[in-house]
N, C-alpha and C positions, 0 to 999 in steps of 0.2 A: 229533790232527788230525781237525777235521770235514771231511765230502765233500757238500754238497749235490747231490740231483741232482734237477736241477727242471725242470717241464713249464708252460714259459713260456703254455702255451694253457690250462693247466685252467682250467675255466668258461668257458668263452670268451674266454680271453685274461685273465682277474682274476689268473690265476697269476703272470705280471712283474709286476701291480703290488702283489701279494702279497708278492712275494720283494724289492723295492724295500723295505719297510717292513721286513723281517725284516735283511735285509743289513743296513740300519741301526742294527739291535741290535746286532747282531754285530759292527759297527762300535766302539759306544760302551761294548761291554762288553770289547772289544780281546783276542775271540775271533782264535784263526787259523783259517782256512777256506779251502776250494777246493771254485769251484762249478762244473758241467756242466749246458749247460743243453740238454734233449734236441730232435731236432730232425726225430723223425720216430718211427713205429712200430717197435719192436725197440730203439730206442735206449740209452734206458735200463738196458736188459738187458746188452747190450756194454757200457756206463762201467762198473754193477757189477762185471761180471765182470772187466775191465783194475782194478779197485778192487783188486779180491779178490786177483789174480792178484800184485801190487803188492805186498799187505803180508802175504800166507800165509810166505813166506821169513824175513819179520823175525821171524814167530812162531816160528818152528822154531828160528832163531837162540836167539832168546832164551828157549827151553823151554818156550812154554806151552800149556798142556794146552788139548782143546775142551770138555773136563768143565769147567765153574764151577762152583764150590759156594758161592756166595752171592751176593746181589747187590751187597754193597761188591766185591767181589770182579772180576765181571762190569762194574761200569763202569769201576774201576780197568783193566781190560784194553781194554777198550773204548775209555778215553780215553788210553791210553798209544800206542796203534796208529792206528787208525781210525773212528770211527764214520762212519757212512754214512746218509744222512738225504733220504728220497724225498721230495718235498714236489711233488703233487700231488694226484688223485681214486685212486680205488682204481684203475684200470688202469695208473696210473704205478707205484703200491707193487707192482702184479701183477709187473709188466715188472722192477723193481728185486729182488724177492724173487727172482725165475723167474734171474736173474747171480750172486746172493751163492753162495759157498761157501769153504771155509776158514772155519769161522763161531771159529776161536781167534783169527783175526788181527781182528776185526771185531765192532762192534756195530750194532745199528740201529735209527733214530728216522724216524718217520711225522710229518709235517705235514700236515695234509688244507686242502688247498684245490679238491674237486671239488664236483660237485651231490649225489651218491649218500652216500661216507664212512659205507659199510657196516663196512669196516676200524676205523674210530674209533671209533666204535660201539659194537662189540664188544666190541671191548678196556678200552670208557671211558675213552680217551685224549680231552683236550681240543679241541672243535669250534674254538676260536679259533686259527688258526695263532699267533698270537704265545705264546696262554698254554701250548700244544705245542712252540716252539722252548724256552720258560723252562724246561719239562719236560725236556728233551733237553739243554741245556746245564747243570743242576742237578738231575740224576738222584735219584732216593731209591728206583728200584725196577727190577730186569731180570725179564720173566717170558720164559722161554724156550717159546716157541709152534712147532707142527709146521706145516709146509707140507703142500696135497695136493698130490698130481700125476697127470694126469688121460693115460691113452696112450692116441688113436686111431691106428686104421691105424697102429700102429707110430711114430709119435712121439709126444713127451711134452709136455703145457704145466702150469705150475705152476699156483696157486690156493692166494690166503690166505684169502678170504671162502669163496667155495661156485663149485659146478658144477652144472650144470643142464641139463636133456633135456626139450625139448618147449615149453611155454607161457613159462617163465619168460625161456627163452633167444632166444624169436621174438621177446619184447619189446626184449631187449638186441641184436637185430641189426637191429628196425625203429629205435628207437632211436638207431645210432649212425650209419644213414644220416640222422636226422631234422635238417631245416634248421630246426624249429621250437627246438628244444632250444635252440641259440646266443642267440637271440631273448629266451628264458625265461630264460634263467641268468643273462644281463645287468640283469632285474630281479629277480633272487633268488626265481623261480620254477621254476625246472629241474624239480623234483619232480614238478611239473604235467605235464612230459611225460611223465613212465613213465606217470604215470595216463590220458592220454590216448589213451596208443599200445595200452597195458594192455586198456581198452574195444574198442578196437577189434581187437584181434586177440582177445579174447572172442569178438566175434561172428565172426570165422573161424573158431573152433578146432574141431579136430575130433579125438576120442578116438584113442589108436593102441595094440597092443598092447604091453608091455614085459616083457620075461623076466628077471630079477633074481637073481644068486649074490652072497648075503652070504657072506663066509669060506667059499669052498669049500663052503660047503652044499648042500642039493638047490634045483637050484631053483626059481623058484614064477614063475608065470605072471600078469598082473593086465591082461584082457584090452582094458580102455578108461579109458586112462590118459591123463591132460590135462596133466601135468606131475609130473619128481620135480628134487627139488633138492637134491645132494648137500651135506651143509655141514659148514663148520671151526667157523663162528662162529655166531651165532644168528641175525644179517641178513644179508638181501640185499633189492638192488631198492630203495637207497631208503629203510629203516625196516623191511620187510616181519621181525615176527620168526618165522622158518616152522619152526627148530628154538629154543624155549627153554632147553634143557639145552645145547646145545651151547657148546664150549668148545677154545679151541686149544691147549690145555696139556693133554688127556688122551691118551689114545693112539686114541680115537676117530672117526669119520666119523658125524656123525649125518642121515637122512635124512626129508623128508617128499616126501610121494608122495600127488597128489589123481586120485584114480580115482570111476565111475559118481554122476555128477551132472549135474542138468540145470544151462544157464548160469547160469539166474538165480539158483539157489544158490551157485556160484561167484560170479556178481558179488556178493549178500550176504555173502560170506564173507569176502571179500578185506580189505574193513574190519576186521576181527577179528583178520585176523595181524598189525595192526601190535603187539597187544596180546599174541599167541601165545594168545588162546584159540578160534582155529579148531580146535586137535587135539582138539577136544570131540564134533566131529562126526561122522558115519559118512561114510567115503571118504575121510578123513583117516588116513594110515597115518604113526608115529612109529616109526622103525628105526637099529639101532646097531650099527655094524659097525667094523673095521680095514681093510678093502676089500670092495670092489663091482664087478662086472660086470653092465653094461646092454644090453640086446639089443631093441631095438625093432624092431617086424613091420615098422618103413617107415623111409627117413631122414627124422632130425629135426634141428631147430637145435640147438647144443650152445652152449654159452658159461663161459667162465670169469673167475669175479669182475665179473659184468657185460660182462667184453668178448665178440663175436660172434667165437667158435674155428671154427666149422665146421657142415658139415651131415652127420649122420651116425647112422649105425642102431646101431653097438654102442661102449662105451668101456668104461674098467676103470680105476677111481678107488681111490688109495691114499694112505698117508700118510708123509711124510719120516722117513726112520732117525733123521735127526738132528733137533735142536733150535735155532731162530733167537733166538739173545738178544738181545731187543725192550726198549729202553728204552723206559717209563712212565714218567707223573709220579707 
């Protein structure tokens, strides 16, 4: 059984008529399906979890392990239970990951219909939602990818792309108040607004201090820090690639961290990460860890996978025990 769970607004509302065309398929290829179409913030997160909660029992029933050891194997399971298939921007995959659990009873498939599709990305899963449902419906690969999870003040929010302290995450929260964005997305420019909001809170920014424990280590002080960006995968923001090695299949967090620079090096530089060759430079710090604790001297914006989480001075970022088996094409 597939489970679509779709976010009729992504793009500005391109997502129904996104899902319009997909349904279609799924029609003529006389797929069965059940779809939920979400209908507010958090939403998402509860259909997964009622998903999960659903078909974790028939797995027990039927004995199967959360170890997969191959990917025949892993879509065979997958397609004999559940698959479960976000089809939105990445804050819908955020919200859909942030419910799954039982990951024996369940698989899961990504359709990116956002402006950002940092998530796709990554993974090099197909930008065209159609050629992404083909993928999903005619599996040839599972790669089992780790979630972070990000506790402030004592709660927890998930993150498949990255997290983020300071610059990265002012942008994702002027961003998601922006009325310009709807405007832009509608002609296939959205992009345009990270870069817009981007500049301009350049010229706000002002350095803050952040205190940093990799793995329990000692820790190290990095007094005028513009932004760090905890990451699963190698983008965010859009294209931005700020970690190049990173990777959601290792057991690591990789981080970049832009400290003592004047703006206009930073505006020059920006350019560069979509290539990842900014960590060339001085005040570019490239760091690898299995967790992290943040302590900035002030509160900052925090964000997770581009969505605006909070405003706050310290978090403690880590990575899931388990593993989510992600159909590919």
């Amino acid at each position: 059984m597939y489970c679509f769970i779709v976010n009729p607004n992504a793009c500005s509302g391109k997502g129904r008529k996104i899902w319009k065309r997909l349904a279609g398929i799924l029609r003529q290829e006389q797929v069965a399906y059940k779809v939920f179409f979400t209908k507010g913030p958090g939403h998402a997160t509860r259909i997964a979890d009622m998903l999960c909660t659903k078909y974790a029992p028939q797995a027990a029933d039927a004995g199967m392990s959360g170890k997969v050891s191959g990917a025949k194997q892993a879509v065979q399971a997958a397609d004999t239970l559940c698959t479960i298939v976000a089809v939105g921007g990445d804050g819908t995959a955020n919200e859909v990951i942030s419910g799954l659990h039982d990951y024996s009873a369940i698989g899961f498939g990504y359709i990116p219909t956002g402006s950002g599709n940092d998530l796709a990305r990554g993974l090099s899963l197909p930008a065209d939602p159609e050629a992404a449902l083909a993928a999903i419906l005619h599996p040839c690969a599972i790669r089992r990818i780790h979630s972070g999870c990000v506790r402030i003040n004592g709660k927890d929010r998930h993150f498949a792309v990255s997290t983020g302290i300071g610059f990265d995450a002012a942008v994702c929260h002027e961003t998601f108040r922006s009325k310009i964005k709807p405007v832009l997305n509608r002609i296939g420019l959205g992009k345009l607004t990270y870069l817009g909001i981007a500049l301009k809170q350049l010229l706000l920014l002002r350095p803050f201090s952040l205190t940093l424990v990799l793995d329990d280590k000692e820790p190290v002080t990095f007094p005028a820090v513009y932004f760090t960006a905890v990451m699963n995968l190698k983008y965010e923001g859009g294209g931005f690639m700020f970690c190049p090695d990173a990777t959601a299949e290792d057991d690591f967090l990789d981080i970049c961290l832009i400290e003592k620079m004047p703006k206009l090096k930073i505006l020059l530089l920006l350019p560069t990460a979509f290539k990842g060759r900014h960590v060339r430079y001085k005040g570019v710090h490239i760091l690898r860890c299995r967790r992290a604790s943040l302590h900035a001297g002030c509160p900052q914006p925090v964000h997770t996978d581009g969505e605006a989480a909070a405003v706050y001075s310290s978090m403690d970022v880590s990575l899931s025990k388990e593993k989510l088996p992600f159909i590919v094409g």
